[in-house]
C-alpha positions in Angstrom: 20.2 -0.2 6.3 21.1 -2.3 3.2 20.0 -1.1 -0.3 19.2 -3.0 -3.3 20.7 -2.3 -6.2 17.5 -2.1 -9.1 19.8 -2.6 -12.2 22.9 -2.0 -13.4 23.3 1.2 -15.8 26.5 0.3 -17.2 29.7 -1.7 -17.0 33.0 0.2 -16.8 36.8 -0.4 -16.8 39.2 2.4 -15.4 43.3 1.6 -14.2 42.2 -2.5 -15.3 39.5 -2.3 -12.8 36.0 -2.9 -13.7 33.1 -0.7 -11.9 29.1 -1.0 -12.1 26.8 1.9 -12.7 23.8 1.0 -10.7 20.4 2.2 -10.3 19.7 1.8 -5.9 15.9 1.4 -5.3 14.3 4.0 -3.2 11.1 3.4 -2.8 8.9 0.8 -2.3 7.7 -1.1 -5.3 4.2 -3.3 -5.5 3.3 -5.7 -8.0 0.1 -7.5 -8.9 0.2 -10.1 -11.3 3.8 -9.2 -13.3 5.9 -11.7 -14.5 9.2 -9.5 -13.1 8.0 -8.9 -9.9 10.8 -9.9 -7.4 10.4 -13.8 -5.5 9.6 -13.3 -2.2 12.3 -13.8 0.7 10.4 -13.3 4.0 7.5 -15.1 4.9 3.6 -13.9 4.2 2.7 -10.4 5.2 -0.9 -10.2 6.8 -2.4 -6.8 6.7 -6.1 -5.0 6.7 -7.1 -2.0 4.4 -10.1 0.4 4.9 -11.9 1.6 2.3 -13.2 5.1 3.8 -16.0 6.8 1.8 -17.3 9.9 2.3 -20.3 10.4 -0.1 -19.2 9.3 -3.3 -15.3 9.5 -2.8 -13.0 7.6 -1.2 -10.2 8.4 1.1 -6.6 7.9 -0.3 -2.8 8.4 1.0 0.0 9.5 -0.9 2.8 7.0 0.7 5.9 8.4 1.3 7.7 4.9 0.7 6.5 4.6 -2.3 4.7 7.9 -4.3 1.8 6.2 -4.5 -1.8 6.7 -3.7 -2.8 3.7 -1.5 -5.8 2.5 0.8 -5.5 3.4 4.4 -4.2 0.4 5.8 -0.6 -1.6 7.0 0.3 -4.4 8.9 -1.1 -7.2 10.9 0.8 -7.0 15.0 1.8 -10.8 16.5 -1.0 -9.4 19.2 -4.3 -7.9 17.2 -6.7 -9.5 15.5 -8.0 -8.0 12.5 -10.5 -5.8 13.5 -8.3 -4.4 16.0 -5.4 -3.8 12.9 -8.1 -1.9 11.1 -9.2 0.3 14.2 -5.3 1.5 15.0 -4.1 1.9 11.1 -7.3 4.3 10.1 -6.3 6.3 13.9 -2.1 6.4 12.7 -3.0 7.2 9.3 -6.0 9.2 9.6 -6.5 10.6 13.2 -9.9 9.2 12.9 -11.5 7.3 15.5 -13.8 4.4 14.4 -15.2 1.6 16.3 -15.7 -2.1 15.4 -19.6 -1.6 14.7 -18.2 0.9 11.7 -16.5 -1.1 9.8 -17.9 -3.8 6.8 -15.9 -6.6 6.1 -15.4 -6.3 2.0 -13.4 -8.8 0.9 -9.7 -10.4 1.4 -7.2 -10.5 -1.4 -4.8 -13.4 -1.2 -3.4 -13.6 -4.9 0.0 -15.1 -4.7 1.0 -12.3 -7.3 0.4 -9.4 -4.6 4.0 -8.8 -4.0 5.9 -5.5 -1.9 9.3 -4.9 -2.4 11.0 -2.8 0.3 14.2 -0.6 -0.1 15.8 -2.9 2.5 15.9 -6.0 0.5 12.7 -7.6 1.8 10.0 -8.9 -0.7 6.7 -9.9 0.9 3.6 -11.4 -0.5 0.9 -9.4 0.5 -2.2 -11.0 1.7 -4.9 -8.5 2.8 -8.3 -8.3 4.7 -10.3 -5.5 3.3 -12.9 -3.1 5.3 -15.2 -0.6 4.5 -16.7 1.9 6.8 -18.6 5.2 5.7 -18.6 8.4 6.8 -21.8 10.5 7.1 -19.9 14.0 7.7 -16.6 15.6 6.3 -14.0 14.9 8.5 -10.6 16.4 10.1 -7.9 14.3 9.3 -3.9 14.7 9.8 -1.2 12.9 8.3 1.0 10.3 9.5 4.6 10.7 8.8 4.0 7.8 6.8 1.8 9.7 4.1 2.7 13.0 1.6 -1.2 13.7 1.9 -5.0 12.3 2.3 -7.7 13.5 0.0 -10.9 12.0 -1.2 -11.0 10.7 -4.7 -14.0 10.3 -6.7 -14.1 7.2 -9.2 -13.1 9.5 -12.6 -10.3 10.9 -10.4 -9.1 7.6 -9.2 -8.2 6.3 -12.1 -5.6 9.2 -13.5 -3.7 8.5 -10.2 -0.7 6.7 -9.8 -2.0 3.5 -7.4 -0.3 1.0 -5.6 -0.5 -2.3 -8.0 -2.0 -4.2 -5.3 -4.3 -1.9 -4.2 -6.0 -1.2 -7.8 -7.7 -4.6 -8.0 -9.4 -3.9 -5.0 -10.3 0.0 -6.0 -11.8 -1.8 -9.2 -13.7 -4.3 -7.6 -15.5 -1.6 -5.0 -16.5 0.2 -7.5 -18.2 -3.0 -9.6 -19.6 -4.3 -6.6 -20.8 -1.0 -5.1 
Protein backbone atom coordinates (compact mmCIF):
# COMPACT_ATOMS: atom_id res chain seq x y z
CA UNK A 1 0.00 0.00 0.00
CA UNK A 2 1.50 3.39 -0.92
CA UNK A 3 1.51 6.20 1.75
CA UNK A 4 1.29 9.90 1.24
CA UNK A 5 3.56 11.80 2.76
CA UNK A 6 1.21 14.95 4.58
CA UNK A 7 4.21 17.50 4.88
CA UNK A 8 7.63 17.66 5.32
CA UNK A 9 8.82 18.43 9.10
CA UNK A 10 12.25 19.32 8.22
CA UNK A 11 15.04 19.32 5.72
CA UNK A 12 18.35 17.72 6.83
CA UNK A 13 22.02 17.19 5.60
CA UNK A 14 24.14 14.33 7.12
CA UNK A 15 27.72 12.68 5.22
CA UNK A 16 26.57 15.66 2.08
CA UNK A 17 23.39 13.83 1.84
CA UNK A 18 20.22 15.63 2.29
CA UNK A 19 17.10 13.66 4.12
CA UNK A 20 13.28 14.76 4.65
CA UNK A 21 11.50 14.60 7.91
CA UNK A 22 7.95 13.82 6.83
CA UNK A 23 4.70 13.68 8.46
CA UNK A 24 2.91 10.06 6.50
CA UNK A 25 -0.99 10.51 6.62
CA UNK A 26 -2.83 7.91 8.45
CA UNK A 27 -6.10 8.48 8.42
CA UNK A 28 -8.58 9.50 6.16
CA UNK A 29 -9.04 13.16 5.82
CA UNK A 30 -12.52 15.02 4.56
CA UNK A 31 -12.96 18.35 3.41
CA UNK A 32 -16.02 20.55 2.74
CA UNK A 33 -15.43 23.78 1.26
CA UNK A 34 -11.46 24.38 2.20
CA UNK A 35 -9.26 26.03 0.01
CA UNK A 36 -6.27 23.23 0.81
CA UNK A 37 -8.25 20.44 0.46
CA UNK A 38 -6.28 18.05 -1.92
CA UNK A 39 -7.50 18.08 -6.11
CA UNK A 40 -9.07 15.08 -6.76
CA UNK A 41 -7.30 12.11 -8.78
CA UNK A 42 -9.95 9.38 -9.29
CA UNK A 43 -13.05 9.86 -10.74
CA UNK A 44 -16.56 10.84 -8.65
CA UNK A 45 -17.37 8.65 -5.66
CA UNK A 46 -21.26 7.92 -5.45
CA UNK A 47 -22.37 6.97 -2.03
CA UNK A 48 -25.79 6.97 0.20
CA UNK A 49 -25.88 8.02 4.02
CA UNK A 50 -28.71 7.11 6.56
CA UNK A 51 -29.71 9.30 8.97
CA UNK A 52 -30.98 6.86 11.82
CA UNK A 53 -33.07 8.55 14.58
CA UNK A 54 -34.20 7.10 17.49
CA UNK A 55 -36.41 9.62 19.34
CA UNK A 56 -34.58 12.65 19.38
CA UNK A 57 -30.97 11.37 18.70
CA UNK A 58 -29.35 10.24 15.87
CA UNK A 59 -27.19 7.33 15.30
CA UNK A 60 -23.39 7.98 14.65
CA UNK A 61 -20.03 5.85 14.02
CA UNK A 62 -16.77 6.55 15.20
CA UNK A 63 -14.68 5.56 11.83
CA UNK A 64 -11.70 3.85 12.27
CA UNK A 65 -10.14 5.45 9.02
CA UNK A 66 -10.56 8.47 10.05
CA UNK A 67 -11.45 9.18 14.19
CA UNK A 68 -14.31 10.71 13.18
CA UNK A 69 -18.02 10.54 13.99
CA UNK A 70 -19.75 10.05 10.65
CA UNK A 71 -23.34 9.07 9.26
CA UNK A 72 -23.96 5.45 8.61
CA UNK A 73 -23.24 5.12 5.12
CA UNK A 74 -20.29 4.12 2.23
CA UNK A 75 -20.16 3.49 -1.20
CA UNK A 76 -22.24 3.09 -4.28
CA UNK A 77 -21.48 -1.00 -5.98
CA UNK A 78 -21.22 -0.98 -10.13
CA UNK A 79 -24.54 -3.40 -9.39
CA UNK A 80 -27.06 -1.57 -6.64
CA UNK A 81 -29.02 1.11 -7.05
CA UNK A 82 -29.37 3.44 -4.29
CA UNK A 83 -31.85 2.17 -2.21
CA UNK A 84 -30.27 -1.15 -2.30
CA UNK A 85 -26.60 0.75 -1.12
CA UNK A 86 -28.60 2.14 1.75
CA UNK A 87 -30.27 -1.24 2.79
CA UNK A 88 -26.60 -3.26 2.84
CA UNK A 89 -24.43 -0.16 4.49
CA UNK A 90 -27.03 0.35 7.65
CA UNK A 91 -26.93 -4.02 7.87
CA UNK A 92 -22.57 -3.87 7.62
CA UNK A 93 -22.46 -0.96 9.75
CA UNK A 94 -25.23 -1.46 11.97
CA UNK A 95 -26.60 -5.16 12.07
CA UNK A 96 -29.90 -3.55 11.50
CA UNK A 97 -32.29 -4.78 9.07
CA UNK A 98 -34.46 -2.12 7.28
CA UNK A 99 -36.52 -2.41 4.31
CA UNK A 100 -37.03 -0.03 1.35
CA UNK A 101 -40.55 1.17 2.77
CA UNK A 102 -38.29 2.57 5.91
CA UNK A 103 -36.30 4.75 4.54
CA UNK A 104 -37.08 8.75 3.44
CA UNK A 105 -35.16 10.17 0.84
CA UNK A 106 -33.64 13.55 2.47
CA UNK A 107 -31.56 15.18 0.30
CA UNK A 108 -28.31 14.67 -2.02
CA UNK A 109 -25.21 16.60 -1.50
CA UNK A 110 -23.22 17.18 -4.65
CA UNK A 111 -20.90 20.27 -3.64
CA UNK A 112 -17.77 20.03 -5.76
CA UNK A 113 -15.91 20.92 -2.37
CA UNK A 114 -16.92 17.53 -0.70
CA UNK A 115 -13.61 15.98 -1.00
CA UNK A 116 -12.03 12.36 0.89
CA UNK A 117 -8.57 11.82 1.03
CA UNK A 118 -7.46 8.24 1.56
CA UNK A 119 -4.08 7.08 3.13
CA UNK A 120 -3.48 5.36 -0.17
CA UNK A 121 -3.06 8.38 -2.25
CA UNK A 122 -6.62 8.54 -3.68
CA UNK A 123 -8.73 11.87 -3.36
CA UNK A 124 -12.35 11.47 -4.33
CA UNK A 125 -15.14 13.97 -4.57
CA UNK A 126 -17.85 12.81 -2.63
CA UNK A 127 -21.27 13.03 -4.00
CA UNK A 128 -23.93 11.59 -1.63
CA UNK A 129 -27.64 10.56 -1.59
CA UNK A 130 -28.99 11.05 1.80
CA UNK A 131 -31.85 8.86 3.72
CA UNK A 132 -33.63 9.00 6.77
CA UNK A 133 -35.41 6.25 8.39
CA UNK A 134 -36.73 6.22 12.12
CA UNK A 135 -36.79 3.94 14.59
CA UNK A 136 -39.67 3.45 17.02
CA UNK A 137 -37.75 1.14 19.63
CA UNK A 138 -34.09 1.00 20.98
CA UNK A 139 -32.19 -1.21 19.00
CA UNK A 140 -29.25 -3.88 19.23
CA UNK A 141 -26.58 -2.84 17.11
CA UNK A 142 -22.85 -4.37 16.59
CA UNK A 143 -20.04 -2.79 15.08
CA UNK A 144 -18.44 -3.26 11.77
CA UNK A 145 -14.70 -3.51 11.82
CA UNK A 146 -15.00 -0.47 9.98
CA UNK A 147 -16.33 1.61 13.10
CA UNK A 148 -14.54 2.30 16.94
CA UNK A 149 -18.25 2.53 18.15
CA UNK A 150 -22.14 3.52 17.44
CA UNK A 151 -24.06 5.68 19.85
CA UNK A 152 -26.93 8.01 19.50
CA UNK A 153 -26.23 11.66 19.69
CA UNK A 154 -28.67 14.21 20.67
CA UNK A 155 -28.37 17.75 18.73
CA UNK A 156 -26.29 19.59 21.93
CA UNK A 157 -24.09 16.49 21.89
CA UNK A 158 -23.53 16.55 18.27
CA UNK A 159 -22.04 19.45 17.95
CA UNK A 160 -18.85 18.96 20.69
CA UNK A 161 -17.97 15.96 18.42
CA UNK A 162 -15.32 15.71 16.13
CA UNK A 163 -17.49 15.11 12.56
CA UNK A 164 -16.54 14.30 9.28
CA UNK A 165 -16.38 17.75 7.27
CA UNK A 166 -18.65 16.43 4.78
CA UNK A 167 -21.02 15.03 6.81
CA UNK A 168 -21.59 18.26 9.16
CA UNK A 169 -23.45 20.18 6.44
CA UNK A 170 -25.84 17.60 6.24
CA UNK A 171 -26.08 17.05 10.35
CA UNK A 172 -26.88 20.89 10.19
CA UNK A 173 -29.34 20.92 7.63
CA UNK A 174 -31.48 17.85 9.39
CA UNK A 175 -31.69 19.58 12.21
CA UNK A 176 -33.06 23.07 10.39
CA UNK A 177 -35.23 21.27 8.27
CA UNK A 178 -36.57 18.79 11.00
Amino acid sequence: MMMVIKSVDSIFKKNNVFYLRVKMMKNTEFYYKNVFAPKPNKPNHIGVAVIIQYENKILLEHRVDSDRWAIIGGGLNVNEDLVSCAIREVFEETGLKINKNQLQYFNIYDDPSRIAHYPDGNVLRVITVVYHIKLFDFPILKTSLESKELKFFSKDEIIRIKMAETHIPIIQEYYILE
